[in-house]
C-alpha positions in Angstrom: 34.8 -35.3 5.8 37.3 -37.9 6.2 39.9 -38.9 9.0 39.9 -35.3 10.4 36.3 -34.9 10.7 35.7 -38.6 12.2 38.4 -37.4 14.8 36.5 -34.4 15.5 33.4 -36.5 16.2 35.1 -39.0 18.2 36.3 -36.0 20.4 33.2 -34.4 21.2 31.5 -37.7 21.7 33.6 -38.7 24.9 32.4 -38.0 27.6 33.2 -36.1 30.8 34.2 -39.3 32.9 36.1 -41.2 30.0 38.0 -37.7 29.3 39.0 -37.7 33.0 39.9 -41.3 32.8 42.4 -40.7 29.7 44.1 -37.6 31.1 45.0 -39.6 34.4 46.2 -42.3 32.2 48.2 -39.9 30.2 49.5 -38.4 33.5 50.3 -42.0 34.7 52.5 -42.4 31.6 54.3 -39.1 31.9 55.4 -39.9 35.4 55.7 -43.1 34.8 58.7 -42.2 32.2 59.8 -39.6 35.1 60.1 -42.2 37.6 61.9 -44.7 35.1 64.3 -42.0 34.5 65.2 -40.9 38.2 65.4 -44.9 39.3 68.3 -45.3 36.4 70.0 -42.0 37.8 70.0 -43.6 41.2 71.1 -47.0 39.8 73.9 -45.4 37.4 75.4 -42.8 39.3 75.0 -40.6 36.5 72.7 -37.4 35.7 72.2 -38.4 32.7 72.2 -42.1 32.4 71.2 -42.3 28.6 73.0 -40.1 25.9 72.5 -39.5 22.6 76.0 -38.9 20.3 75.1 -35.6 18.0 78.2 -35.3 16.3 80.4 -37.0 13.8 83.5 -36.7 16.3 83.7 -40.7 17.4 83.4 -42.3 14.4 84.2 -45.0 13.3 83.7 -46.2 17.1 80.0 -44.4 17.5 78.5 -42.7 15.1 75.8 -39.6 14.9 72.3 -41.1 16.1 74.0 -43.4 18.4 72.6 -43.9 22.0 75.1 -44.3 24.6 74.0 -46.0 28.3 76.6 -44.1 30.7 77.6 -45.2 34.4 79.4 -43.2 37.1 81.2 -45.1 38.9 84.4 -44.5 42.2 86.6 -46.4 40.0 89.7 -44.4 39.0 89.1 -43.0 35.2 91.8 -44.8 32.4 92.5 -43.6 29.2 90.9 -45.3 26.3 87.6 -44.7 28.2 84.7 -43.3 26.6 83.2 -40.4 28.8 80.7 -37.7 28.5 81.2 -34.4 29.8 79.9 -30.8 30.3 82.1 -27.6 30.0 81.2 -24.3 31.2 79.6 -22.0 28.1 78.3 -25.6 26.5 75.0 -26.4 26.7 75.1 -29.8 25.0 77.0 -32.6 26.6 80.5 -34.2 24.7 81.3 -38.0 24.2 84.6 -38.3 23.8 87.9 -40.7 24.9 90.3 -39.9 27.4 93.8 -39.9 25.9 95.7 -39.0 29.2 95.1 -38.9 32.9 97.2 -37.0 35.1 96.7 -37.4 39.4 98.2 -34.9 41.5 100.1 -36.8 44.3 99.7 -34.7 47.0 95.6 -34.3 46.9 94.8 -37.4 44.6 92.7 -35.4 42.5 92.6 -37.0 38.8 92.7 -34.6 35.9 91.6 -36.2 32.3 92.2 -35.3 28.5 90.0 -35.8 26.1 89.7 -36.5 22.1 87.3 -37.1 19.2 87.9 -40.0 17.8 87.8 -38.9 14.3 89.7 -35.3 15.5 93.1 -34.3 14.6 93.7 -32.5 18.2 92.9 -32.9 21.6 89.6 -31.3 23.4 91.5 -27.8 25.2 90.2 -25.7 22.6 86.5 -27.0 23.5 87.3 -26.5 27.4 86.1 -23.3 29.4 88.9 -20.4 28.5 92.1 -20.9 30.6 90.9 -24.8 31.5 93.7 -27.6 30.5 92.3 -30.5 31.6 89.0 -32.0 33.0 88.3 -32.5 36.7 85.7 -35.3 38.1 82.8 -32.5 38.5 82.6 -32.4 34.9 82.1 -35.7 34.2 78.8 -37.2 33.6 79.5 -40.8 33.2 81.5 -43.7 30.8 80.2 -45.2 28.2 79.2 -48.8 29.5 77.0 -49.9 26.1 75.2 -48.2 23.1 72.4 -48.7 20.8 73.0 -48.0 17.1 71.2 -45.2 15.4 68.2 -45.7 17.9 68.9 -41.5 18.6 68.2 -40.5 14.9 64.6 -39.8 16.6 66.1 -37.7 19.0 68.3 -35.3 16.5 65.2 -35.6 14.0 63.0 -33.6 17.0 65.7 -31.5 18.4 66.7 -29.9 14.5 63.1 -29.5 13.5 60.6 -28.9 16.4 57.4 -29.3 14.6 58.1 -33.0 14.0 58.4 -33.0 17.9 55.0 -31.2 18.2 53.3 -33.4 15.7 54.4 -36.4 17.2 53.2 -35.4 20.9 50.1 -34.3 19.7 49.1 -37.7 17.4 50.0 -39.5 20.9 48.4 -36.7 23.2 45.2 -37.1 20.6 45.5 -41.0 20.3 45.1 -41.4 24.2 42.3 -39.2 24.7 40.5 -40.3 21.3 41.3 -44.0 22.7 37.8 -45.6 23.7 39.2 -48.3 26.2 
């Protein structure tokens, strides 16, 4: 029968207690990861304090797969920063640098600019319609580290979504089939 049939067996000779056991091990793990994640929010400042760069537009400086560690911080944005951002109409996040900040005397408010790295132009035509610049509410951090190519994994699930169900099922199946 092979590995499939052995795997079959080993599932229907668990019992009812082990089963138990390994689903409240496997929902140990999954808020394990939850809580992990909402700690380095708090620590960060950042909604999103890990990032994944899914585009070719930074390179040479970081290229498509990289994983980007962000931090938001009080400290006045500069340009030559790397930041991440959101616009309204986007649903993916942008990594990009600031090329120019502008700070309006009379309110302090700090507007920033943004470019690709490897762009020709600056970011307005990626901004909301009528938008110039970018205000502090859009932005979800600065880059303080990366990994590189560690986010492959990432784009790899996200561009063909069986790969993401097979790999949660082998690990879904591995920790109930597990006999410890």
């Amino acid at each position: 029968m092979g590995w499939f049939g052995e795997t079959l067996d080993s599932i229907k000779s668990i019992q009812i207690r082990q089963t138990l056991s390994q689903i409240v091990i496997l929902g140990l793990i999954v808020s394990s990861a939850l809580v992990i994640w909402k700690g380095l929010m708090c620590i960060t400042g950042s909604e999103s304090p890990v990032v994944v760069v899914l585009s070719e537009s930074m390179e040479p400086g970081f290229a498509r797969g990289d994983i980007l560690f962000l931090r938001m911080s009080e400290d006045p944005i500069r340009a030559g920063e790397i930041i991440v951002f959101n616009v309204e109409g986007h649903p993916i996040s942008i990594v990009h640098r600031v090329i120019k900040v502008h700070e309006r005397e009379d309110s302090g408010e700090v507007y920033v600019l943004t470019k690709g790295d490897n762009n020709d132009v600056d970011d307005r035509m990626l901004y909301a319609p009528g938008q110039k610049w970018l205000e502090r509410q859009h932005i979800m951090g600065r880059a303080v580290g990366f990994l590189p190519y560690v986010g492959w994994l990432t784009i790899i699930m996200t561009e063909k979504p069986i790969i993401k169900y097979i790999v949660i099922g082998a690990l879904g199946l591995l920790v109930l089939t597990s006999k410890d």
